[in-house]
C-alpha positions, 0 to 999 in steps of 0.5 A: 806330878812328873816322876823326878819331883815325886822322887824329890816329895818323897825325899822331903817327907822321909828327911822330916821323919828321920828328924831332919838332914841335920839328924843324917850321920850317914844314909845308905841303901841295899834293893829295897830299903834306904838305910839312915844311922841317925845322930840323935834316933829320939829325934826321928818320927816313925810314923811320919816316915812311914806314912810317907807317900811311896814308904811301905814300913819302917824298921829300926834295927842294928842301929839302923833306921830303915825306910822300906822303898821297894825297887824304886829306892835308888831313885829315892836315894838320889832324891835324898842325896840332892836334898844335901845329905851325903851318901856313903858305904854302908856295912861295917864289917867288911875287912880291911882290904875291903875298906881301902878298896872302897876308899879308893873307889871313893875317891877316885871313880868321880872323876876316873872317865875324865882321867882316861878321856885325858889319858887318850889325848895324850896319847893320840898326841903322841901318835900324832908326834910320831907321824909328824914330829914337827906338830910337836912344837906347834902352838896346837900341839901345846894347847891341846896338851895343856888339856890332855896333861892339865887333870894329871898335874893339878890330880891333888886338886881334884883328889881333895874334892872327892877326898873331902866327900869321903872324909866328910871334911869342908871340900872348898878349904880342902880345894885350899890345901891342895893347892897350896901343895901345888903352889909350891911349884908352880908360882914364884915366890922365893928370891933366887939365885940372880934376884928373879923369882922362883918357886919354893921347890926350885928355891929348895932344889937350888940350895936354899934352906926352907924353913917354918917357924926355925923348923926346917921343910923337906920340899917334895914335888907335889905336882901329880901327887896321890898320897899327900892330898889324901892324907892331908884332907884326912887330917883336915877331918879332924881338925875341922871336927875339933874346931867346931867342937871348942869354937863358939857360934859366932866366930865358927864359920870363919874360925875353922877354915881360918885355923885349919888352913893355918895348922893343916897346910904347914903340917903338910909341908912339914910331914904330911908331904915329905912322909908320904912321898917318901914312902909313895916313891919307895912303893913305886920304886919297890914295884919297879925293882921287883919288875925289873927281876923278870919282867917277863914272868911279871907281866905273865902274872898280871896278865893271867889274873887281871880279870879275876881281880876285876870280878872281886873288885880289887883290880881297884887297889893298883890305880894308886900304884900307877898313879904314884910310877906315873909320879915318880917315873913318867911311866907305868910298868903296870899298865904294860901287862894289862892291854893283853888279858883286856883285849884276850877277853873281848876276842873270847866274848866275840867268839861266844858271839859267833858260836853260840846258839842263844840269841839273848847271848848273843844280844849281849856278847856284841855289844860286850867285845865291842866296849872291851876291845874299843873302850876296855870296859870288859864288866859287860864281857865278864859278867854277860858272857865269859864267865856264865860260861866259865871256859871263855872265861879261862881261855881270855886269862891263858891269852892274858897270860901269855900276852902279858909275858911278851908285851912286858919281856920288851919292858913295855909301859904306859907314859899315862893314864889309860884304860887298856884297850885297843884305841889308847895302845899307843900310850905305850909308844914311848916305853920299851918295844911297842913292837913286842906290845902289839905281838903280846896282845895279837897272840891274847887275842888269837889263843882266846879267840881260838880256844873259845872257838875250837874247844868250845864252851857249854851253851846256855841251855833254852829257857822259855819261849818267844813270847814267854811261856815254858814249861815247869821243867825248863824253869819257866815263866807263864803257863797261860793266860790266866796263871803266872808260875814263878819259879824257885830261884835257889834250891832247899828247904821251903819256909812261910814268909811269916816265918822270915826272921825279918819283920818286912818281909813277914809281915807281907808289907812288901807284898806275898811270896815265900823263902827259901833256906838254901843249899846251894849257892847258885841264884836263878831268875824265877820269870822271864823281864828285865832286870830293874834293881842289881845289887850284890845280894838282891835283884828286882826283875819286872816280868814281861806281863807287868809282874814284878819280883824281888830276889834278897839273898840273905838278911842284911847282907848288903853289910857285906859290901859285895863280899861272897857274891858273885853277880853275873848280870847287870841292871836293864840286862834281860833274863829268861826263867832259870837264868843264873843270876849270882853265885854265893858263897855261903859259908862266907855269909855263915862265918860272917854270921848272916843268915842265907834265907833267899826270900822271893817276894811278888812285889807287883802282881801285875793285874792277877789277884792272887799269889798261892804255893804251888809246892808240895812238900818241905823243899825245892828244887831251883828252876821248878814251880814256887809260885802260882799268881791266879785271877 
């Protein structure tokens, strides 16, 4: 049986136990477990699920059902997904940013590396124009920019798609509404002025009245719009909901589509659309006036706190604000503030790439400033490198700072979508000085590059040998060849695994180990391996010698979205023993009513027969010896 069909047997077996997919309102899943709020919990057989091939327990708690996988659930979860199960966000009680960051990233991180692919076509063709102004009108030109320009004009079409997976609304008549949005503009319908035919928005924009029912239509341009094809799948949600509640089985599935598409698309042409467009016009509007009152202090702003809003993830909120500008005014004063603090933290990755001393560093700061300066994906910078360190981290937000000032007093913006870098810099050329943008992001990049450089940072301190062995008092790993030593990965008071208010990890289902009650925030891997699970509050690192471990900050907290962890390592990264993993913020787990008991969990012995304490006493120090795996 290959590795994908197991996955796939598993699935099978644990969809019978919770009662079928049909029983699925919606499935998440944290490091460890898979995650079902069912529709009926009668329905769902415990012991079938649980005696699943690949299950280790089940738990049923906060009206959840819970399938304990180990570190191997996201391939589980995937397997499910395929079975025609819909995977969604888990907690409830984020906040409210919260929700519509994630509502945002629903949506549009499917197709957002399409979106930037699009946006660096359109902006080599710009390059290609300067160069040679007559490739303009060339026949090439037009085709090339038909692909480069498609995604943006038909975005609604592609925004219902993924809307009406959030939504949990029918995706192909949400593909319907949205194009009947974009119809409106691009397909002659109307009778115009001279007998020729001409589109509902040009009928509107030439002085004929539109109307539905007597009831008159504000026609908007809904080509490249953002909100109106969101709100409308959100409608149709609803609809759907009650159509298929009062429709009989036998005209059902025809009978929603059909009375959806007759009352979701008039609504939308009616409020849906004018409603939204106004006040997604009057959002973009709103952003460009207070730009234009000092567009210099504007960019200074962004530009400072670009990437501090990256690490909380809520860099995410502006992307429907670009899009709206990009709508509304072909252009976004946004974007020009944001190639600065990119480029400033790729020069301050690279300089830690020269400057320090540990190789495991530097292994990871290439490749970082690498896909930072080309791509602008700066997480792997972020999290890799400048922040672990804290003072690059600093020195690339002061270049942003200043950079971000320049390129915006010269009203830089981007005429498309991109993500800032170094290779999509010439989506500016068409809106302010670009001359004042490429000065902007030089001196980023020379004020991080030369901070992190003369000033310096503290280097990571040497943890570990070559081959795996350290000592206890460098946090380390294997201390010979028969004995394992996993270290304390938090400091505080020691607790039996039994005593876990949690009945997988007390019960030893997911293997032995300890926990710890922690009284600080700092996370450290307890081995030396590579890491095979990231989540926000949990990580499985599998040890050079086979041993695996699991590290769960926290009981349900995945709950909290992320919120109050800070991860500075990504999956398949390499960690020595006492490498700082995430920092938590623990009164946030406290205020938010989660309890912080950090349990470490030998989830693969790796061929030694035995896991003992190897503490004496009631606490423990983070990066000292916890536990021994003998034999």
């Amino acid at each position: 049986m290959t590795t994908t069909s197991k996955y796939a047997s598993i699935a099978e077996e644990v969809l019978r136990g919770v009662g079928g997919k049909d029983n699925v309102r919606s499935l998440s899943h944290c490091a460890t477990r898979l995650r079902f709020v069912l529709v009926d919990p009668s329905r769902a057989d415990k012991a079938t699920a649980e005696s699943t091939s690949g299950v280790i327990t089940v738990v049923e708690a906060g009206g959840q059902f819970q399938v304990v996988i180990g570190n191997t659930v996201g391939h589980v979860y995937e397997a499910v997904v395929a079975q025609g199960v819909d995977g969604v966000g888990g907690g409830s009680s984020a906040g409210p940013l919260s929700r519509v960051i994630d509502l945002v990233t629903s949506i549009f991180l499917p197709f957002l590396w399409t979106l930037a692919a699009a946006g660096l076509l359109k902006a080599l063709l710009a390059v290609a124009v300067k160069i040679s102004p007559g490739f303009g009108t060339t026949s090439t030109y037009a085709i090339w920019f038909a692909a480069a320009d498609a995604v943006f004009q038909f975005l609604p079409i592609l925004l219902a798609v993924t809307a009406a997976k959030r939504f949990k609304a029918n995706q192909f008549t949400a593909i319907v509404i949205a194009c009947a949005l974009v119809y409106s503009a691009t397909v002659a319908v109307m009778p115009g002025a001279h007998g020729e035919s001409v589109t509902l928005q040009a009928f509107a924009q030439g002085g004929g009245k539109l109307t539905f029912l007597g009831i008159p239509v504000v026609m908007a341009n809904y080509l490249s719009a953002v909100v109106p094809a969101i709100l409308a799948v959100y409608f149709q949600s609803h609809v759907e909901r009650v159509a298929e509640r009062v429709l009989p089985a036998t005209v059902r599935n025809f009978g929603t589509p059909l009375i959806t598409l007759a009352l979701v698309v008039p609504v939308s042409f009616l409020a849906i659309g004018p409603v939204s467009t106004w006040a997604g016009d009057s959002l973009a509007s709103g952003v460009g006036d207070l730009w234009g009152l000092s567009p210099w202090a504007a960019g200074t702003v962004l530009g400072g706190l670009w990437q501090v809003l990256v690490v909380f993830g809520l860099h995410w909120a502006f992307i429907p604000i670009a899009f709206q500008q990009l709508a509304t005014t072909g252009h976004t004063d946004l974007a020009g503030a944001l190639f600065a603090p990119v480029l400033a933290q790729a020069a301050a990755t690279f300089a830690v790439f020269l400057r320090t001393r540990d190789r495991d560093l530097k292994v990871v700061a290439g490749p970082a400033a690498l896909s930072g300066f080309l791509a602008g994906v700066t997480e792997p910078a972020i999290y890799g490198v400048t922040l672990r360190l804290k003072r690059p981290f600093v020195f690339a937000c002061v270049g942003g700072a200043v950079g971000g000032g320049i390129a915006t007093a010269g009203g830089s913006a981007a005429t498309s979508f991109v993500l800032p870098g170094a290779i999509t810099l010439t989506s500016t050329l068409n809106a302010g000085s670009f001359a004042l943008q490429l000065i902007g992001c030089a001196v980023s990049m020379v004020i991080a590059f030369a901070l992190t450089l003369l000033i310096g940072f503290k280097d990571l301190p040497a943890v570990g040998g070559t081959a795996g062995t350290a000592d206890e008092t460098s946090g380390g790993a294997v201390s010979d060849a028969g004995t394992a030593t996993l270290t304390a990965p938090v400091a505080g008071k020691v607790v039996a695994l039994a005593e876990v208010p949690d009945q997988v990890f007390a019960s030893g289902a997911m293997g032995s180990g300890l926990a710890v009650i922690p009284s600080e925030g700092k996370v450290y891997a307890p081995l030396s391996g590579t890491l095979v699970s990231v989540m926000p509050h949990a990580f499985g690192i599998r040890g050079d010698s086979g041993v695996e471990v699991l590290v769960h900050i926290g009981l349900n907290t995945v709950e909290l979205q992320g919120r109050g962890f800070a991860p500075i390592v990504t999956q398949g990264q390499r960690v020595n023993a006492g490498d700082l993993l995430t920092e938590v913020d623990l009164q946030v787990l406290s205020d938010a009513g989660y309890d912080p008991i950090t349990v470490l969990i030998v989830t693969d012995q790796g061929g030694h027969t035995a896991v003992v304490p190897a503490i004496t006493g009631d606490d423990v120090q983070a990066r000292k010896a916890a536990l021994d795996l003998v034999g």
